[in-house]
Residue frames as a rotation matrix with the C-alpha (Angstrom) as fourth column:
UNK 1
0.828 -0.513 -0.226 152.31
-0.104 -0.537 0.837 -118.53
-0.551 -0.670 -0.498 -37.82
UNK 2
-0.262 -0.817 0.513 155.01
0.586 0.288 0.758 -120.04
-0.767 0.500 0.403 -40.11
UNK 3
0.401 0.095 0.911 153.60
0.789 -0.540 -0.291 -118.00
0.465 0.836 -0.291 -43.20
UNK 4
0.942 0.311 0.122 153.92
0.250 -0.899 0.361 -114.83
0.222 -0.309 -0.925 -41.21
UNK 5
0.315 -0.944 0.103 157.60
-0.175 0.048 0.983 -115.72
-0.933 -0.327 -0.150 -40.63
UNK 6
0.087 -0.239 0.967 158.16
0.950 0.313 -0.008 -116.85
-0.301 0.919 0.254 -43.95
UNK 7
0.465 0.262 0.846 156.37
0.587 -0.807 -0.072 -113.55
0.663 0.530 -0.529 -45.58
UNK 8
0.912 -0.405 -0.063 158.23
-0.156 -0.484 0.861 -111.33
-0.379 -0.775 -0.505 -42.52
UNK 9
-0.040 -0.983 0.179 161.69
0.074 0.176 0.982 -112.77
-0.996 0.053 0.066 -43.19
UNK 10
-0.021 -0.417 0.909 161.42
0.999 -0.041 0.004 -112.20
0.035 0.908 0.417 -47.36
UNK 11
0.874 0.431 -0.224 160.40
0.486 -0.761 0.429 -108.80
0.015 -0.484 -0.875 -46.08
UNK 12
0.517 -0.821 -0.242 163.68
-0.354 -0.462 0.813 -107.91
-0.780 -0.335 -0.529 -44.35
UNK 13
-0.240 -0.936 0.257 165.91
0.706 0.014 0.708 -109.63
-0.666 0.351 0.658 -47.14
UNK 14
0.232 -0.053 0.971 164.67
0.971 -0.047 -0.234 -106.87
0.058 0.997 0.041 -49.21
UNK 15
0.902 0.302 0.307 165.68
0.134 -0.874 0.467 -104.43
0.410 -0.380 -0.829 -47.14
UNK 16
0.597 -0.801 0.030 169.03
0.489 0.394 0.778 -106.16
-0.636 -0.450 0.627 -46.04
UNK 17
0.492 -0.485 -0.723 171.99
-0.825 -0.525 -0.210 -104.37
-0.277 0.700 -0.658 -47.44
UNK 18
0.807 -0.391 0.442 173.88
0.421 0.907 0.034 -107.10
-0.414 0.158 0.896 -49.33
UNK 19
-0.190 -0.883 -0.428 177.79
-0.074 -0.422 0.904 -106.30
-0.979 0.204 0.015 -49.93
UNK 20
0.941 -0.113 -0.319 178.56
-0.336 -0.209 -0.918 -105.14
0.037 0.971 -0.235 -53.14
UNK 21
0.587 -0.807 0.070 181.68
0.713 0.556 0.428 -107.10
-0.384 -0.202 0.901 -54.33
UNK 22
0.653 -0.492 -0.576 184.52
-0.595 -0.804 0.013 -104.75
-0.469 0.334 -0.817 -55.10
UNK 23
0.807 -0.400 0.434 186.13
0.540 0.797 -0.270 -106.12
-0.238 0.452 0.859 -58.12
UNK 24
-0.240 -0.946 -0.216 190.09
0.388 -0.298 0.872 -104.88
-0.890 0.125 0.439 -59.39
UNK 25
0.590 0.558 -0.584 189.84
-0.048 -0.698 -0.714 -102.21
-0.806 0.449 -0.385 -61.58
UNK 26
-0.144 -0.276 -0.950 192.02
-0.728 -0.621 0.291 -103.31
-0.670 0.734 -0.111 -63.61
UNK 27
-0.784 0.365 0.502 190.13
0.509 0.841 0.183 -106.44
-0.355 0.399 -0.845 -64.71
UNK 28
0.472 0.879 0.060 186.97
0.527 -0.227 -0.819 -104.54
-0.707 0.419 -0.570 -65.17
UNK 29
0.276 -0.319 -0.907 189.36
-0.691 -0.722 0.044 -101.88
-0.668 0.615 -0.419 -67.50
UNK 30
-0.666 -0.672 0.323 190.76
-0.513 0.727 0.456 -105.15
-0.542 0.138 -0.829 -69.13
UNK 31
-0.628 0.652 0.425 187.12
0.717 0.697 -0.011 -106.36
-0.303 0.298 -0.905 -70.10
UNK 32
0.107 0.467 -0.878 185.86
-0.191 -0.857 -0.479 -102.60
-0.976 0.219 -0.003 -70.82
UNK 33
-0.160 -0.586 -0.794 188.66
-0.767 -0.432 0.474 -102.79
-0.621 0.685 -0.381 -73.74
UNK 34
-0.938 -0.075 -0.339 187.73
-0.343 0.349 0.872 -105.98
0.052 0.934 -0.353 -75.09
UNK 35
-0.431 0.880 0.198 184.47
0.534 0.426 -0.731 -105.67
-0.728 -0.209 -0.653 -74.99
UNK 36
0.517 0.270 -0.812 184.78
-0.063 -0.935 -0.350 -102.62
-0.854 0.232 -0.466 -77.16
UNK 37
-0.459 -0.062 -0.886 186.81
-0.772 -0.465 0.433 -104.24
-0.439 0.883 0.166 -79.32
UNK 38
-0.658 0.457 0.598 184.51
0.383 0.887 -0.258 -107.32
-0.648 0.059 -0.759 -79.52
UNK 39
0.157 0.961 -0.228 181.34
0.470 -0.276 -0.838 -105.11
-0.868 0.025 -0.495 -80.13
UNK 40
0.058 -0.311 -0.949 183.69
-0.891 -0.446 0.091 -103.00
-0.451 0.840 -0.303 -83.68
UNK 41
-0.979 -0.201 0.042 184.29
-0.112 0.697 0.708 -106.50
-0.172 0.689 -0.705 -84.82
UNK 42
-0.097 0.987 0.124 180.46
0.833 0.149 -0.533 -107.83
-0.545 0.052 -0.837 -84.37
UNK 43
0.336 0.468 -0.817 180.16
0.216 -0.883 -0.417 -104.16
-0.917 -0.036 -0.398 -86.33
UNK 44
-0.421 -0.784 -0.456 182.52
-0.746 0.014 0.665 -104.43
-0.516 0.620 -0.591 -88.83
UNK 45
-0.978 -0.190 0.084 181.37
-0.102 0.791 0.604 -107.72
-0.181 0.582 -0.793 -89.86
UNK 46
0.348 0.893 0.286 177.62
0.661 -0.018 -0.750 -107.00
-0.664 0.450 -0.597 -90.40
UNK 47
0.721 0.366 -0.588 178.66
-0.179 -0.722 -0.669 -103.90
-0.669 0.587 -0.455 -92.29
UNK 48
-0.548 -0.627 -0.553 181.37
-0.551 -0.226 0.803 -104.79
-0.629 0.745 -0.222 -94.36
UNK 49
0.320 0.729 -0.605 179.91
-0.897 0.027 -0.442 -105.64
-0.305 0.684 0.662 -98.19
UNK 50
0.800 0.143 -0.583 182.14
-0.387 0.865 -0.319 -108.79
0.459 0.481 0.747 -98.80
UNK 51
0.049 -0.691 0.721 183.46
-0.985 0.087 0.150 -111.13
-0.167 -0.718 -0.676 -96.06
UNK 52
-0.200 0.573 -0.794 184.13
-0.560 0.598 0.573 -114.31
0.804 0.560 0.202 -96.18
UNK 53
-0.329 0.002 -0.944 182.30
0.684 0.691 -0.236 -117.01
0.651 -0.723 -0.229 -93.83
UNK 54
-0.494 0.379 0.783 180.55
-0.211 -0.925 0.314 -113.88
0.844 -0.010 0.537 -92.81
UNK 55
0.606 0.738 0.299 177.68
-0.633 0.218 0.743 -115.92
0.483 -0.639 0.599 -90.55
UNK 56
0.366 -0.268 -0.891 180.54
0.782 0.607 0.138 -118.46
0.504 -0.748 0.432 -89.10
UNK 57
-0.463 -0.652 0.600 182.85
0.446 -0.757 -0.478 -115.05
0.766 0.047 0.642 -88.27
UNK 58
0.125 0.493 0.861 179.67
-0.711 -0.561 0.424 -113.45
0.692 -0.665 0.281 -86.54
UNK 59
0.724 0.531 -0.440 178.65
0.004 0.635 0.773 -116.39
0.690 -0.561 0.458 -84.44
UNK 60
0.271 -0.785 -0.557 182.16
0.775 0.521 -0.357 -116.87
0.571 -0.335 0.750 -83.17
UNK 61
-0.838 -0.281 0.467 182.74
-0.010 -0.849 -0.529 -113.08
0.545 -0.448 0.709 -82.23
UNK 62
-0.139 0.697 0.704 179.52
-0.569 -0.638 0.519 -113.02
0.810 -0.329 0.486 -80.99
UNK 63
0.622 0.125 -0.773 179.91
0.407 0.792 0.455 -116.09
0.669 -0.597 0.442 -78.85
UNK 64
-0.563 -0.810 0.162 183.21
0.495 -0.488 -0.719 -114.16
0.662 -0.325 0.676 -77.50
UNK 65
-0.555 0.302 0.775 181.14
-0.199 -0.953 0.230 -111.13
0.808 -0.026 0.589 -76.75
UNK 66
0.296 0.953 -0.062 178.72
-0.356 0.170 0.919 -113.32
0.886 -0.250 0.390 -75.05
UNK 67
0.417 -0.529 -0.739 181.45
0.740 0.670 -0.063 -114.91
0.529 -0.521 0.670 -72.33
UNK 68
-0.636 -0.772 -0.007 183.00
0.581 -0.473 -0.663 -111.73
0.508 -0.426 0.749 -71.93
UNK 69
-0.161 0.977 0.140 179.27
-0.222 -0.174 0.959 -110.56
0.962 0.124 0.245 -71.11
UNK 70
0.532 0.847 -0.004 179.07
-0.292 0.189 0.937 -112.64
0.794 -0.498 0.348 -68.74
UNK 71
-0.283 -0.773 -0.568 182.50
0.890 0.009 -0.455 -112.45
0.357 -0.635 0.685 -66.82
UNK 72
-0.251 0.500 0.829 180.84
-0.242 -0.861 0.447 -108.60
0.937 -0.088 0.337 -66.57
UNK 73
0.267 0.842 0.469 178.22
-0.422 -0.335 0.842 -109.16
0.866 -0.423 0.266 -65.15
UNK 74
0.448 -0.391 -0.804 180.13
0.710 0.703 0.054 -111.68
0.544 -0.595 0.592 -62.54
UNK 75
-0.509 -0.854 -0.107 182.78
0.811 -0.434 -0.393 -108.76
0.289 -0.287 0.913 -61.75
UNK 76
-0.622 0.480 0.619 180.03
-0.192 -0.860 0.473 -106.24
0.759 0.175 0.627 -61.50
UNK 77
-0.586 0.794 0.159 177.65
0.000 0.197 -0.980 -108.26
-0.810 -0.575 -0.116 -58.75
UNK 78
-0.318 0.933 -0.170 174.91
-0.947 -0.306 0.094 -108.12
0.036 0.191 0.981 -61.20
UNK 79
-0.048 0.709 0.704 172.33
-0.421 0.625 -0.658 -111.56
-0.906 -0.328 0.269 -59.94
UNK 80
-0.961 0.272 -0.044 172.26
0.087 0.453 0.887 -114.14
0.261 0.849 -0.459 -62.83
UNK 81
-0.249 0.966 -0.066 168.62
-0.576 -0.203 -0.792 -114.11
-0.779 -0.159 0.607 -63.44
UNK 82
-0.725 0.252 0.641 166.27
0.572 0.739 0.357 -116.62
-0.383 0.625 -0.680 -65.28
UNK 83
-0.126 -0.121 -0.985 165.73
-0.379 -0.912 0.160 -115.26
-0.917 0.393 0.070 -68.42
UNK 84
0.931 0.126 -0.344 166.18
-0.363 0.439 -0.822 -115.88
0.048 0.889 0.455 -72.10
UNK 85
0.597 -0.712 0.370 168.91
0.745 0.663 0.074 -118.49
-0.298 0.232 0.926 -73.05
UNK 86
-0.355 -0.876 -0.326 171.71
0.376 -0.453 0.809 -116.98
-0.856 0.165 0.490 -74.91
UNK 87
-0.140 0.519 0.843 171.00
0.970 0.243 0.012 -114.45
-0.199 0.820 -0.537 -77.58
UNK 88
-0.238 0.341 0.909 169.82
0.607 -0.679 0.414 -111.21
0.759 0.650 -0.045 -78.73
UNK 89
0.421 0.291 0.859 167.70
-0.073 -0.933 0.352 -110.20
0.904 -0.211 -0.372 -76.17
UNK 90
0.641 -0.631 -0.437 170.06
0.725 0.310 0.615 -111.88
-0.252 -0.711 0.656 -72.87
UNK 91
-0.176 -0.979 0.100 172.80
0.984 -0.178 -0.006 -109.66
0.024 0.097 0.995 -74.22
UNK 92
-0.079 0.430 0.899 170.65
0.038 -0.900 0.434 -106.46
0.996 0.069 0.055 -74.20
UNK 93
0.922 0.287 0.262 169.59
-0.167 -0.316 0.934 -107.00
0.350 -0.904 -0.243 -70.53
UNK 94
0.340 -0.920 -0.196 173.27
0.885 0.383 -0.263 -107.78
0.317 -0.084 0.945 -70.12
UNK 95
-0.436 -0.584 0.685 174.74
0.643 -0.734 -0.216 -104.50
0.629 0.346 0.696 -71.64
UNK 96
0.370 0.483 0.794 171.93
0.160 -0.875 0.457 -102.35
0.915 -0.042 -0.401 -69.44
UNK 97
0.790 0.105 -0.604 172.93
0.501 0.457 0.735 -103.85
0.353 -0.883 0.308 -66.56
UNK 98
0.031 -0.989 -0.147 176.44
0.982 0.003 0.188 -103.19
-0.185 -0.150 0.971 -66.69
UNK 99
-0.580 -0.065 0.812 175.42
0.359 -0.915 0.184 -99.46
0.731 0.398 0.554 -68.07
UNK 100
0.377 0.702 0.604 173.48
-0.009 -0.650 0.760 -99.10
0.926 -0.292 -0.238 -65.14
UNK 101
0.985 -0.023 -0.174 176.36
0.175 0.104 0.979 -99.65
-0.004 -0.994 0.107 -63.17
UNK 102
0.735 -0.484 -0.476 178.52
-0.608 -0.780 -0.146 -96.98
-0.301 0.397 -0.867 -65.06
UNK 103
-0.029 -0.449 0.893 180.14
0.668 0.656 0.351 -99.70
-0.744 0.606 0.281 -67.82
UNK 104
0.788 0.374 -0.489 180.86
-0.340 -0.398 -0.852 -98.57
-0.514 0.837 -0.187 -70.61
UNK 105
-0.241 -0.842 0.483 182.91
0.327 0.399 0.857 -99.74
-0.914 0.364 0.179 -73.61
C-alpha cells in the first residue's frame, strides 16, 4: 500500500504545475549582454594568430562565461541537474536550456 502511494504521489508531481519564477528583465538583459560579450572574447581568443598567455586568457574568460552560465540558468528556473562537472559539454546543455527558453545573446 505504501508503494502505491509513493508511485501515485510521484505521479501527480509530474503533473503539478510548479511556478515559474519571474525574474527582472533587466537582470536577464544585463546577463544577455555579457554573455555575448563573454562568448566574442572566448572567440576572439581562439581565433586570433598571436596572443599572449593565450590558454591562461581562455580559461579565465571561460571560467567567467561559466558563472555567468550559471546565474542564467538560476534567473531562468532551469533545475540544476546532475550532470557533467564543469566544461565543454555542461555549458552546451547550459546554452540549450536557456535557448529553449527564448535566451539569446
Amino acid at each position: 500500500m505504501e508503494r502505491l502511494r509513493t508511485s501515485l504521489g510521484q505521479l501527480a508531481d509530474r503533473f503539478r504545475r510548479h511556478p515559474v519564477a519571474v525574474a527582472d528583465p533587466f537582470d536577464t538583459l544585463w546577463l544577455q549582454t555579457r554573455l555575448g560579450h563573454l562568448a566574442t572574447e572566448i572567440r576572439r581568443i581562439e581565433t586570433a594568430p598571436r596572443i599572449y598567455a593565450r590558454a591562461h586568457r581562455l580559461m579565465a574568460v571561460e571560467a567567467a562565461y561559466d558563472a555567468l552560465l550559471d546565474e542564467a540558468c538560476r534567473l531562468a528556473g532551469v533545475p540544476e541537474k546532475d550532470g557533467p562537472e564543469r566544461g565543454e559539454d555542461k555549458r552546451w546543455l547550459e546554452e540549450q536550456e536557456l535557448a529553449a527558453r527564448g535566451w539569446s545573446w
